[in-house]
N, C-alpha and C positions, 0 to 999 in steps of 0.2 A: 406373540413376541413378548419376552423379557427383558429387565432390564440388569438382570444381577443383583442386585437387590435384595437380599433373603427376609422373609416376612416370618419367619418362626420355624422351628426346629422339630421333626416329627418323630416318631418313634417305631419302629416292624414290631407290630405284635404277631403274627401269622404268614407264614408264606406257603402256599396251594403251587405243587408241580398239577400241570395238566398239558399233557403231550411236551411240546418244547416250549411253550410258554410257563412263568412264575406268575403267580397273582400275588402278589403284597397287599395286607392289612395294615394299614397306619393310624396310628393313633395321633390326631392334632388339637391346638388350642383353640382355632379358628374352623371348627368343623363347621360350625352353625352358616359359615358365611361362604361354603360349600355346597355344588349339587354336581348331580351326573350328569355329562358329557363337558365337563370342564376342563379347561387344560392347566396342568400345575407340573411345573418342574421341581424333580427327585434330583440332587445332589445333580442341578443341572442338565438332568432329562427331562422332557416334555414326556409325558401322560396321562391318558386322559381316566378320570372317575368315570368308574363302573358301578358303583355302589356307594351306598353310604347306609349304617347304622350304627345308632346312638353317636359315639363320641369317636366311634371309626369307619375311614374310608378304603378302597378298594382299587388298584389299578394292576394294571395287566402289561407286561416288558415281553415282548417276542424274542427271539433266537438271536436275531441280529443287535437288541437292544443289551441282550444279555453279554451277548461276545465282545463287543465292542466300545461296551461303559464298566465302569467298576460295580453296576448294581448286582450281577452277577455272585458277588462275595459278600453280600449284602445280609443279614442271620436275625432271627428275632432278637431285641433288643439294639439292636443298629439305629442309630441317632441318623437323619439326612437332613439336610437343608431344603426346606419349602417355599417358593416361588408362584404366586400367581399370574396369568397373562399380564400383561400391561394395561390399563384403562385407558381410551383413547382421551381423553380428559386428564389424563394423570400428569407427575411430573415427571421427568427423563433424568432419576438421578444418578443410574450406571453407563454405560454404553448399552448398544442393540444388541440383542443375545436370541439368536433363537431356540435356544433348548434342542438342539441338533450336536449331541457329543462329535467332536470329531478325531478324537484320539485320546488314552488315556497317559499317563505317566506315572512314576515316581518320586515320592517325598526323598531327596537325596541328604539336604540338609537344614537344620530347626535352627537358628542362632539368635540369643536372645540379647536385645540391645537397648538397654536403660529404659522397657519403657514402650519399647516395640519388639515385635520377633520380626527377621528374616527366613523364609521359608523359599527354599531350591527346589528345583523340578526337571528331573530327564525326562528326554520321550524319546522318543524313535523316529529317524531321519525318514522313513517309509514314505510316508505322507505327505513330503515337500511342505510340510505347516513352520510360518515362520514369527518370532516375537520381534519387538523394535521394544529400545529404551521408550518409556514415560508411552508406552500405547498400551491398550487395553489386552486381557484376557481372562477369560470365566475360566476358578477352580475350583467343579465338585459346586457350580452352582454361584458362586460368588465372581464379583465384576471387580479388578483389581487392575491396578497398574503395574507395570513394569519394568521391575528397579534396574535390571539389569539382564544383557541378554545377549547372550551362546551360541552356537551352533548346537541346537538340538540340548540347549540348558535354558533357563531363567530363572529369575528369583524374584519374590515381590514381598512387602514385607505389612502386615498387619499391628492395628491399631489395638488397644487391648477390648474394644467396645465389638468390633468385631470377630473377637477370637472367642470373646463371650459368648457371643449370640450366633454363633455358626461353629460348625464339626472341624473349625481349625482347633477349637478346644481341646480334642482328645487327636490331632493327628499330629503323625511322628515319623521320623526318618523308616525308610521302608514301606512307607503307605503309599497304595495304589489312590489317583485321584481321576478325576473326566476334564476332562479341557475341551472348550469351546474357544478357537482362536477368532481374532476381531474379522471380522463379515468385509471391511473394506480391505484389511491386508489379504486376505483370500481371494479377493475379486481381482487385485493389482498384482499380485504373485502368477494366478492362474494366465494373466495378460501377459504379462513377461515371459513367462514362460512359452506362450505360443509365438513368440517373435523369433 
């Protein structure tokens, strides 16, 4: 489990086609405090270290990881957001995120506001996934609130500390992003829906 939270920003140095899986070589700051068979979520995917040497690590995205998340478009030199499990000791400072993408979207629009940016999001009605004002949702890995919300739009808007420190930095209208919508509106949606 995750919390949204990004602990540091990584870098593709190498990506390995083998059959229908991609293996990604990443380059991190926090390698040392890394081993294989760990779980670490990529721009809000969970997977797991297959490898690790020197200052780079190793992980493996299947068919469906690929289809279904933005890692897919993913090129050497690609910047992603890095997330470690949660320690059961630790503190709970995003909401619950499992690192399970459940649909991707579109950057629709960037708008910048004294000091803050506002950033929009389409996605596609497919998936019955729903947002609510001031409730949670993971973009590309990050745990964000909900400034405002659509049918099949939302917007949420970032602080400069983390537009720094996460791939909000270089994204812009027309970018593909991963959304993880909040775990208890899925649970209360999917209820409703069966009534």
């Amino acid at each position: 489990m995750f919390t949204g939270i990004i602990e540091g920003l990584g870098e593709i140095v190498a990506l390995k086609k083998e059959g229908e899986n991609v293996h990604f070589s990443i380059k991190s700051s926090f390698i040392n405090e890394l081993k294989v068979d760990q779980s670490l979520a990529h721009n809000g995917v969970c997977l797991t270290i297959i490898g690790i040497s020197s200052n780079i690590y190793t992980v493996t995205a299947i068919k469906e990881t690929l289809e279904k998340s933005s890692l897919g478009a993913l090129q050497i030199g690609s910047k992603v957001n890095l997330e470690r499990a949660m320690l059961a000791n630790g503190r709970f400072d995003g909401h619950v995120v499992q690192g399970h993408v459940d649909q991707t979207a579109f950057c629709t629009a960037v708008t910048e506001q004294d000091g803050s940016w506002m950033y929009t999001f389409n996605y596609e009605p497919n998936y019955h996934n729903i947002t609510v004002e001031k409730g949670s949702i993971t973009v590309d890995g990050v745990s964000l609130t909900v400034v405002n919300s659509n049918q099949n739009q939302f917007s949420v808007c970032i602080i400069p500390f983390t537009k720094e420190h996460t791939t909000f930095n270089t994204l812009k209208e027309g970018d593909k992003v991963n959304l993880e919508f909040d775990i208890i509106g899925k649970y209360v949606a999917k209820l409703l829906n069966k009534v």
